[in-house]
Kinemage of the C-alpha trace (Angstrom):
@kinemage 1
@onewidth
@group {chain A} dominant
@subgroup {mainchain}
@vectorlist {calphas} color= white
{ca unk a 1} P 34.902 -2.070 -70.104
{ca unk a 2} L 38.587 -1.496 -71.758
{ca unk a 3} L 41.235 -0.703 -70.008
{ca unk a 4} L 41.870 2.713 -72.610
{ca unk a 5} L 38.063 3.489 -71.797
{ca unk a 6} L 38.079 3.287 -68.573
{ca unk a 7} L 41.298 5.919 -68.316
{ca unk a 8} L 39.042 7.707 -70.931
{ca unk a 9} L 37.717 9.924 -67.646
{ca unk a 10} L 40.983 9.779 -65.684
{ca unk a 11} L 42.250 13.215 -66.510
{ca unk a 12} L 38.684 14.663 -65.588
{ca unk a 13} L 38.374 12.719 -62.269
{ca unk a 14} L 41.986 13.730 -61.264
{ca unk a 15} L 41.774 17.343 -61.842
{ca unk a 16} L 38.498 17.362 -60.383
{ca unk a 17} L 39.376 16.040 -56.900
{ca unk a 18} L 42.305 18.022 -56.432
{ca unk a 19} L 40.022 20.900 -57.575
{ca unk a 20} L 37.486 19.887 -54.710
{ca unk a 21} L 39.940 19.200 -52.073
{ca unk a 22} L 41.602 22.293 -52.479
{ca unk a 23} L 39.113 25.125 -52.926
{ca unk a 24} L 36.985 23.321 -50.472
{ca unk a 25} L 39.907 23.062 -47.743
{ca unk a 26} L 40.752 26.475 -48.763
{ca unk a 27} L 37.392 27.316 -47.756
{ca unk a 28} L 38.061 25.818 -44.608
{ca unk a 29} L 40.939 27.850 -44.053
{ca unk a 30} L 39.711 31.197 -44.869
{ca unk a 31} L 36.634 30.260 -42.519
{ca unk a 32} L 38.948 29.004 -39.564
{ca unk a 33} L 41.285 32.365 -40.464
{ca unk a 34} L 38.409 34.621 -39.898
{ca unk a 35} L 38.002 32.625 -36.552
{ca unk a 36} L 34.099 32.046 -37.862
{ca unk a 37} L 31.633 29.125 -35.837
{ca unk a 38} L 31.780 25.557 -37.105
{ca unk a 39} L 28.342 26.005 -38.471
{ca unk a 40} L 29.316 28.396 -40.636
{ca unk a 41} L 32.664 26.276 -41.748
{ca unk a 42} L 29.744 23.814 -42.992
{ca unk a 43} L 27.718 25.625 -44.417
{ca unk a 44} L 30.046 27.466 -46.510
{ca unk a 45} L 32.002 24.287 -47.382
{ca unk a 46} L 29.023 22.387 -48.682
{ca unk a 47} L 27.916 25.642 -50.572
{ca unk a 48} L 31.282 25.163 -51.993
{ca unk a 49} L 31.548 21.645 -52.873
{ca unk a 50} L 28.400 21.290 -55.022
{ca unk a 51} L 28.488 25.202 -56.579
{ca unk a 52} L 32.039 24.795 -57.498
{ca unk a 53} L 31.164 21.194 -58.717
{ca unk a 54} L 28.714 21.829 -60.651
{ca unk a 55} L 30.639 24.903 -62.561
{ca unk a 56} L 33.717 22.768 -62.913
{ca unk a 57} L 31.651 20.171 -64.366
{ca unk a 58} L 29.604 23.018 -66.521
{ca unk a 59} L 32.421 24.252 -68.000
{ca unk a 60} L 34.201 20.750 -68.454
{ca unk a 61} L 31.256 19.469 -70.614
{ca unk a 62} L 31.385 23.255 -72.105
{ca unk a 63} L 34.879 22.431 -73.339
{ca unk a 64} L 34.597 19.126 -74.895
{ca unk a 65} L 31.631 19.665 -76.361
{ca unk a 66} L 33.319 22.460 -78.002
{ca unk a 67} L 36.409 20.134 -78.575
{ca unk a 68} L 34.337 17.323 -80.003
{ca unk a 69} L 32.680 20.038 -82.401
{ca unk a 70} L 36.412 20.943 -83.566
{ca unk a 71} L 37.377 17.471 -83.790
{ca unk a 72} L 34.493 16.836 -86.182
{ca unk a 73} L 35.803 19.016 -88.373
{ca unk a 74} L 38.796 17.401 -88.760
{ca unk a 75} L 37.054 14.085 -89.273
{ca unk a 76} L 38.472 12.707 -86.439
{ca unk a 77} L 36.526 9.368 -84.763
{ca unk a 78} L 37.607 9.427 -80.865
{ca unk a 79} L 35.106 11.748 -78.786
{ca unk a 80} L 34.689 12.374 -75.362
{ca unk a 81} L 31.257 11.813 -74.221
{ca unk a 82} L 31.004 15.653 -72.636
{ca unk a 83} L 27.746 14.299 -70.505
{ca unk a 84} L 30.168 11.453 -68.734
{ca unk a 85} L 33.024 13.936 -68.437
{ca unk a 86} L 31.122 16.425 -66.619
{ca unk a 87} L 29.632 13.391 -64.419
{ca unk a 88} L 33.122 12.263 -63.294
{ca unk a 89} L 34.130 15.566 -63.057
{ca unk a 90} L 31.357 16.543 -60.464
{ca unk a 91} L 31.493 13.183 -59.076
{ca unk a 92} L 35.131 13.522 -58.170
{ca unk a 93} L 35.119 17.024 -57.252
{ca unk a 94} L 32.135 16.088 -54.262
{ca unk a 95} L 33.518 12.969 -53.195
{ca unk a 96} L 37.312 14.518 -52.798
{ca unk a 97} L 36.145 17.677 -51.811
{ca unk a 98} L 34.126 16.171 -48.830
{ca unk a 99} L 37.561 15.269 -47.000
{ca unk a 100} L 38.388 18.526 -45.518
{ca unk a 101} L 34.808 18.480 -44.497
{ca unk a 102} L 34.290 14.998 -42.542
{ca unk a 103} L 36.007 16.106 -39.577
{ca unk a 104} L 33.589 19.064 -38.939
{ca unk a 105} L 30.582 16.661 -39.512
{ca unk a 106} L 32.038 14.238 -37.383
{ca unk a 107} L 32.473 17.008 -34.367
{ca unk a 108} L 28.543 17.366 -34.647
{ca unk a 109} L 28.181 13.579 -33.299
{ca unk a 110} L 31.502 13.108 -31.423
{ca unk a 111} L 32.305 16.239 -29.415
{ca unk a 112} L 35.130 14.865 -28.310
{ca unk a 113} L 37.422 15.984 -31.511
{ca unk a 114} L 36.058 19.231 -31.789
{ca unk a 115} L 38.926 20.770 -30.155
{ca unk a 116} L 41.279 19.521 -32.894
{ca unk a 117} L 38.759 19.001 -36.230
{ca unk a 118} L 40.811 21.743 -38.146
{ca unk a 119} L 43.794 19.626 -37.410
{ca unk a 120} L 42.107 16.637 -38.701
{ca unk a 121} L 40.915 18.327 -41.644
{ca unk a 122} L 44.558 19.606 -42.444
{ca unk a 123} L 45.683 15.802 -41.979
{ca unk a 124} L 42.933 14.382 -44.034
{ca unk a 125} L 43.253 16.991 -46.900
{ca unk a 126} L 47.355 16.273 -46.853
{ca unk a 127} L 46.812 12.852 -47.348
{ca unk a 128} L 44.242 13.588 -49.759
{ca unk a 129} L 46.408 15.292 -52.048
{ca unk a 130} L 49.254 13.250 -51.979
{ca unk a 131} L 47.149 10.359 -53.348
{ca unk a 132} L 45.525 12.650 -55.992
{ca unk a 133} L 48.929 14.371 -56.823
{ca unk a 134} L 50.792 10.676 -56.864
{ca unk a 135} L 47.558 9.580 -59.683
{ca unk a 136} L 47.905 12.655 -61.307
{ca unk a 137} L 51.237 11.825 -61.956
{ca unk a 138} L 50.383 8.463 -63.588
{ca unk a 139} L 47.723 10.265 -66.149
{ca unk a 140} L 50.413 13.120 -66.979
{ca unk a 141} L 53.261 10.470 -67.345
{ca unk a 142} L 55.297 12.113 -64.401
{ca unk a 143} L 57.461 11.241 -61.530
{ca unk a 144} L 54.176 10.236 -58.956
{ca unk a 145} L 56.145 11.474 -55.951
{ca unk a 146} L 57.215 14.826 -57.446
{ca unk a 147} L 53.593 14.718 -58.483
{ca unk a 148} L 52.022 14.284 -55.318
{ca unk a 149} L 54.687 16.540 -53.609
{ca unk a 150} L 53.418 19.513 -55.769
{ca unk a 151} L 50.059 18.950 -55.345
{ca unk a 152} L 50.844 19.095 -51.743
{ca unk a 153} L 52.545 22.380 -52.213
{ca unk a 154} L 50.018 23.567 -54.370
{ca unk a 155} L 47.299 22.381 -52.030
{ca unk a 156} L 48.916 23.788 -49.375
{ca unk a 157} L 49.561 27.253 -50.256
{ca unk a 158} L 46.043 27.602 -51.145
{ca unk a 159} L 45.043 27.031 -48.219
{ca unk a 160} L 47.431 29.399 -47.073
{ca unk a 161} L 46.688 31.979 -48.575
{ca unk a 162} L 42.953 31.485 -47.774
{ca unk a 163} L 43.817 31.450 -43.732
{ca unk a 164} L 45.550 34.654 -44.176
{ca unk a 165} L 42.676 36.504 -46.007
{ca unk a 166} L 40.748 34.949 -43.534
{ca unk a 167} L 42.463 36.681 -40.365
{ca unk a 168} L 43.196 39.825 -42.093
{ca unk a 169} L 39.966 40.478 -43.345
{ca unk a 170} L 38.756 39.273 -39.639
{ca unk a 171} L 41.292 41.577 -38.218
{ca unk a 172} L 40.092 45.373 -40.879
{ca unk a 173} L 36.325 44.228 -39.908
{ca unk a 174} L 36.269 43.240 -36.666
């Protein structure tokens, strides 16, 4: 495969895994705000991760298919394959979006972190965006460490947010 084909998908698989890792951690957050059960952390976070997906990848074929239409007009000759984008899209979005996740799977089998899985999930998901944010950075011809900084930020704040909604909500129903 060429090198410009293979970075064909780049933008979609970048955007969607810092899309998964941050609604799913912010997920996470909201769930650990609201001080619900592990269980429920899981279950809401894979309901996440593949609805979410699944749209983002929807509406990512959606809009090159609409873009190749317009392109056509034009004559042009370079098309996205909208099938392929929405594959790396999805693809990207589960596989990133998983991270925030692992630690709560991994409290099912080794009870012995599941005092401190949240942590590990905020850890994980850090790192996870600093990669992503430092690649996004490469694709949109930017500084990678600014990148990956405001990813983190962005990531972050999210999540944030999410934990606060969480507790308050916890806090006006409970």
């Amino acid at each position: 495969m060429k090198k410009s084909t293979e970075r064909k998908y780049l933008p979609e698989f970048v955007f969607g895994a810092i899309d998964g890792a941050v609604t799913t951690f912010a997920v996470v957050a909201g769930a650990m705000g609201a001080s619900l059960s592990p269980l429920i952390i899981l279950i809401l976070g894979f309901a996440n991760l593949f609805a979410d997906g699944f749209s983002m990848a929807m509406s990512d074929y959606l809009s090159i298919k609409s873009e190749n239409q317009i392109q056509k007009s034009y004559r042009h000759k370079h098309f996205k394959n909208p099938r392929k984008a929405a594959f790396v899209t999805f693809f990207a979005f589960v596989i990133v979006g998983l991270i925030p996740l692992i630690s709560f799977v991994i409290a099912l089998f080794a009870p012995f972190i599941d005092n401190h899985k949240f942590i590990y999930s905020m850890i994980l998901t850090g790192i996870s965006f600093l990669v992503i944010g430092s690649v996004k950075g490469e694709v949109v011809g930017k500084e990678k460490v600014h990148s990956a900084i405001e990813t983190f930020i962005v990531g972050t704040l999210a999540a944030l947010i999410a934990f606060v909604v969480g507790y308050v909500v916890r806090g006006i129903v409970v």
